[in-house]
C-alpha positions in Angstrom: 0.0 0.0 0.0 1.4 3.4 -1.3 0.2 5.0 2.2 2.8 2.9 4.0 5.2 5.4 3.0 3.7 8.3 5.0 5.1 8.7 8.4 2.0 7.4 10.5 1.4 7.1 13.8 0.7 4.1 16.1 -2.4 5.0 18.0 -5.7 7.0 17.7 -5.2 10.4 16.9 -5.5 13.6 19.8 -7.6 12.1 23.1 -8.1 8.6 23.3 -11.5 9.5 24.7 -12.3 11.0 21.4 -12.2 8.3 19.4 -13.8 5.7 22.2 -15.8 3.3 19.5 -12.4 2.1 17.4 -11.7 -1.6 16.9 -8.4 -2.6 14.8 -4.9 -2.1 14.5 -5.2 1.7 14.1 -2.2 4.7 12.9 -2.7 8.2 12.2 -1.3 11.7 11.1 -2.9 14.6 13.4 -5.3 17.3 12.4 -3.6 20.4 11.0 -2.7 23.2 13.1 -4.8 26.0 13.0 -2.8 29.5 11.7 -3.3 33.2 12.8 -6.4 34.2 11.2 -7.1 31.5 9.2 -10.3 31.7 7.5 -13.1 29.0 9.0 -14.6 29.1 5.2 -11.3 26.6 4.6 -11.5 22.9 4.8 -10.2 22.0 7.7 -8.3 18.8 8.8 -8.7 17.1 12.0 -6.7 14.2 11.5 -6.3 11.1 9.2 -6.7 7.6 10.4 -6.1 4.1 8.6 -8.0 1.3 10.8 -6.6 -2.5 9.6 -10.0 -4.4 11.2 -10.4 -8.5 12.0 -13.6 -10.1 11.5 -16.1 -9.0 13.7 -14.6 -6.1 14.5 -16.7 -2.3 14.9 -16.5 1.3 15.0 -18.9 3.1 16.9 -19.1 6.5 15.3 -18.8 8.8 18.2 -16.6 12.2 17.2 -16.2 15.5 17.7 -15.5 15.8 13.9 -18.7 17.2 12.1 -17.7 15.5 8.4 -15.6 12.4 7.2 -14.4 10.7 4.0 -14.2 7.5 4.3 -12.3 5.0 2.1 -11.8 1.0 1.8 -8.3 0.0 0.6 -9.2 -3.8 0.8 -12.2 -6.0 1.8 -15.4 -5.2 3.0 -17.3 -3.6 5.0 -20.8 -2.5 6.2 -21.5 1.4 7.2 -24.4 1.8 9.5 -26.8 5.0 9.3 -29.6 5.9 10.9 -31.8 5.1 8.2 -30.5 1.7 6.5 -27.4 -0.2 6.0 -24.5 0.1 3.1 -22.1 -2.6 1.8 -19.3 -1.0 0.9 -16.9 -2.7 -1.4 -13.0 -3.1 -2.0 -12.2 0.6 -3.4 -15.5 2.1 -2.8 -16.0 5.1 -0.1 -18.0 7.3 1.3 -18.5 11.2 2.2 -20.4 11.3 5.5 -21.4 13.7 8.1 -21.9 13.2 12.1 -24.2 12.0 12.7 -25.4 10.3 9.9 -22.7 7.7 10.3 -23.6 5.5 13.0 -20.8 2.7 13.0 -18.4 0.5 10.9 -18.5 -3.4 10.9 -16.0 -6.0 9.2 -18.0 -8.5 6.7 -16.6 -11.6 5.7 -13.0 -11.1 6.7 -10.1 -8.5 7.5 -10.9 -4.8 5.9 -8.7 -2.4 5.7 -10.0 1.3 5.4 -9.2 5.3 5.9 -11.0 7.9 8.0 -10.0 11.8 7.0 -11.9 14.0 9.5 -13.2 17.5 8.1 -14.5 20.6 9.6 -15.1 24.1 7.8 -18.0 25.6 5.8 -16.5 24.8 2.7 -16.4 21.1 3.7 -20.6 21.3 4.3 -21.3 23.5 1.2 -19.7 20.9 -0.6 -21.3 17.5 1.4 -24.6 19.2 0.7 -23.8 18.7 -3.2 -22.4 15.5 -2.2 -25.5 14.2 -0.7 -27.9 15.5 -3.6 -26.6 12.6 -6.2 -25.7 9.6 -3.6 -24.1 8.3 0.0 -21.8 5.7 -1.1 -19.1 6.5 -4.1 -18.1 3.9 -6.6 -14.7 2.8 -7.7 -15.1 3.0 -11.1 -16.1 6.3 -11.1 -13.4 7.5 -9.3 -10.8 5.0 -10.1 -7.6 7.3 -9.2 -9.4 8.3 -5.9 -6.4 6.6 -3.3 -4.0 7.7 -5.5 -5.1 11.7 -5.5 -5.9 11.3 -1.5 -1.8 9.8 -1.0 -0.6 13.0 -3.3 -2.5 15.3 -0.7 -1.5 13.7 2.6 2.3 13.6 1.1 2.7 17.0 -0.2 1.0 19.3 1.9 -0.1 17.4 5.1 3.1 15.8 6.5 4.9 17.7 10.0 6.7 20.6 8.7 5.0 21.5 5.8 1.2 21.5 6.9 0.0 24.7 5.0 -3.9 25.4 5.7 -4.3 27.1 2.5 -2.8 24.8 0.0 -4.7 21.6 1.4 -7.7 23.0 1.4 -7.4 24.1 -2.3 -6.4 20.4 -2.8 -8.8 19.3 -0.8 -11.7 20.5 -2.7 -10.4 19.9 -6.0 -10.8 16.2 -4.8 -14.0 16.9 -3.3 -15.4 18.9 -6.4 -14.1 15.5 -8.9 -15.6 13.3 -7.0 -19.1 15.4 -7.3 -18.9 15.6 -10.8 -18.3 12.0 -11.4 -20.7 10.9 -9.0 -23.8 13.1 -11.5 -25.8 10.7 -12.8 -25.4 9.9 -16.1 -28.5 10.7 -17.9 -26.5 11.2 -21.6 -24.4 8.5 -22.5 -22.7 7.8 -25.7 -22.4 4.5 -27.3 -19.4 4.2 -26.6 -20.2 5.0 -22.8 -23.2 2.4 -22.6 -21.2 0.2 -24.0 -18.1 0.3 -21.2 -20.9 1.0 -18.6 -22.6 -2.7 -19.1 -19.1 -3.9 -19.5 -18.3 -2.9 -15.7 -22.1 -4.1 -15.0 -21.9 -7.5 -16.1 -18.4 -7.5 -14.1 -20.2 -6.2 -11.3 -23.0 -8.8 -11.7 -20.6 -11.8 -12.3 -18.8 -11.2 -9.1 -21.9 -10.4 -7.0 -23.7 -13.9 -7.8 -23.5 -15.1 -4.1 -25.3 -12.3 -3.1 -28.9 -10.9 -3.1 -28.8 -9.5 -6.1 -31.5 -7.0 -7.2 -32.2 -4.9 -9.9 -32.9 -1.7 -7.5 -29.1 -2.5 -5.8 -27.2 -2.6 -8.9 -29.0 0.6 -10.8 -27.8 2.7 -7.2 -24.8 0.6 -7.6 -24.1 2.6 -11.1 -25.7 5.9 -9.8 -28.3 5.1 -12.5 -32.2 5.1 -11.8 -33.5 1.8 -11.9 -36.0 2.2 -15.0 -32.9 4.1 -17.0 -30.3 1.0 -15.9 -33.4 -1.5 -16.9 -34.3 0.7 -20.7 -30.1 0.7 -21.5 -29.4 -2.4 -20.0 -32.1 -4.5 -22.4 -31.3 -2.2 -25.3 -27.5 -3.2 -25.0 -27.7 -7.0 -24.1 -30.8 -8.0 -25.7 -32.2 -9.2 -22.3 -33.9 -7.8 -19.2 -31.3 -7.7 -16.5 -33.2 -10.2 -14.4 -33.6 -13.1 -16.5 -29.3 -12.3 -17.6 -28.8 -12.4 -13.9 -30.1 -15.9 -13.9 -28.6 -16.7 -16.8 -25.4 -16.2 -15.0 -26.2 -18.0 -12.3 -27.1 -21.2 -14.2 -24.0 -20.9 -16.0 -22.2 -21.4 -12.8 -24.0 -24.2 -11.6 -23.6 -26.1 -14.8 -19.8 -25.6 -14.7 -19.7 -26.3 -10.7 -21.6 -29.2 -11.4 -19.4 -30.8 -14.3 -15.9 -29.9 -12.7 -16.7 -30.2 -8.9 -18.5 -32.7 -6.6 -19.9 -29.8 -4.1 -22.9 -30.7 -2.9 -26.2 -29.2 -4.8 -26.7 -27.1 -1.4 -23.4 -25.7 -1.1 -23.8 -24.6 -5.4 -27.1 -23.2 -4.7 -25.6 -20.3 -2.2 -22.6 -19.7 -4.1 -24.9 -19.4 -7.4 -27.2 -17.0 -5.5 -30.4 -19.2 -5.3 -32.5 -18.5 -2.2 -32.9 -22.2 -1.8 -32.5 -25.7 -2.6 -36.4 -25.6 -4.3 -35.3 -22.5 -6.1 -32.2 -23.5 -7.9 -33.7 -26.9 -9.0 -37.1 -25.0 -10.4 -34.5 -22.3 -12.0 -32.4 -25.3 -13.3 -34.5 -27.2 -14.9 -36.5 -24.5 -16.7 -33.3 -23.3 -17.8 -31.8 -26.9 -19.3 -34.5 -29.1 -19.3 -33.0 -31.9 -16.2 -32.2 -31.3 -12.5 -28.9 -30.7 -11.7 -28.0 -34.0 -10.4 -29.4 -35.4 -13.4 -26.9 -33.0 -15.1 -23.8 -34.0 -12.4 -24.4 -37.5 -14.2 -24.6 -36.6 -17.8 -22.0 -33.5 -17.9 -19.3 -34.8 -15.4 -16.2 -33.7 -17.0 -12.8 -36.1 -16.3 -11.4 -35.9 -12.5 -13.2 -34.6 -10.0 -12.0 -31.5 -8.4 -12.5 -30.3 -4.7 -14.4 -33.6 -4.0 -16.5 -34.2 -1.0 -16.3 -37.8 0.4 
């Protein structure tokens, strides 16, 4: 990681009692000094944390930092709000105000993710603007996001060169980008739907497993649900239910011909609900239940066999 080359501290930043909710392995860079007469229109620092949390592991949001951009460098993680629940992904993030942000929890393993606290009236014009398009931000439409964050940390936030003005310019330049990327796109090209159903068959193909619905993955995209469902039929030929199913009984097939997993174990990693479910969707799809197709597809040696 790029950010191991910042000189970070061990520890939470400025009074433990501050940051009381923290689980992880946690290190840190302080908030900015405040200068003579500095403007309070600036964005403001209050200090950057990187949190490497275990399974299980939770933040309780409890700080004296009104604003705070949130990234995920690797794994996942869940980000509770008053309202609902958000799944963020590997490279995905978030621009979030206290206290809208409730708490952090690990999901299916380790997660590693950043915390830059703002402050400053800049900071809330521009989470206002934020908030008007989305809550979550996408990698993919900010896909040199960690890489503009490291460049503004290194150059104008490290001890001895902290200058208030210059990181806030910075600061919302990065903000302002990720605005503008995050407006949804109403006026694609054919070029653009084209790479857009690219990343959401990507999207799609590595979200199987999950509970996969059409609402998720048009917010997903930043896309309204009836505009992802007119562009995503006009491009693939195929409503994007019945190609998510698709998917999913391509899987099985080629679990069931290269694997002995048992037919349970396929229907959750193929996103079935249930055993009923996959065997109904099965067969409608290829004519013969699964096991019937274990028998007639099996291809050569068994791999990952169950005794």
């Amino acid at each position: 990681m790029i950010y191991d080359t910042l000189p970070l501290k061990a520890g939470s930043p400025g009074q433990q009692e501050h940051l009381p909710g923290f689980q992880g392995t946690i290190s840190y860079l302080p908030g900015m000094p405040k200068e003579d007469g500095c403007d309070t229109t600036f964005i403001e620092s209050e200090g950057f944390v990187l949190v490497e949390m275990q399974p299980d592991d939770r933040i309780v949001i409890d700080f004296p930092y009104e604003y705070v951009l949130l990234y995920v460098f690797s794994g996942h993680c869940r980000l509770e709000t008053a309202r609902k629940e958000y799944r963020i992904h590997h490279k995905d993030g978030c621009f979030a105000s206290y206290p809208e942000l409730r708490g952090i929890r690990t999901e299916h393993g380790p997660c590693t993710l950043s915390l830059f606290f703002l402050n400053g009236k800049l900071t809330e014009d521009l989470y206002h603007i934020y908030r008007e398009n989305s809550f979550v931000f996408k990698s993919y439409l900010f896909p040199d996001f960690e890489q503009r964050q490291y460049l503004i940390l290194k150059d104008y936030y490290i001890e001895g060169t902290q200058h208030i003005f210059e990181f806030s310019c910075h600061m919302n330049h990065l903000l302002v980008k990720l605005i503008q990327n995050m407006t949804p796109q109403k006026h694609l090209d054919e070029d653009g739907r084209s790479q857009l159903m690219m990343r959401v068959i990507t999207y799609m193909e590595e979200n199987l497993q999950e509970d996969l619905t059409i609402e998720q993955t048009a917010t997903y995209f930043n896309l309204s649900e009836s505009h992802f469902r007119r562009i995503f039929t006009e491009k693939i030929q195929m409503p994007p239910k019945e190609y998510i199913t698709e998917l999913r009984i391509k899987r099985a097939r080629h679990l069931l011909q290269t694997t002995d997993r048992p037919l349970a174990e396929i229907c959750g990693d193929c996103g079935f609900h249930n055993s009923n479910h996959f065997i109904q969707a099965f067969k409608k799809a290829t004519g013969i239940t699964p096991k019937q197709y274990r028998i007639s597809h099996r291809l050569g040696p068994i791999q990952g066999g169950h005794s």
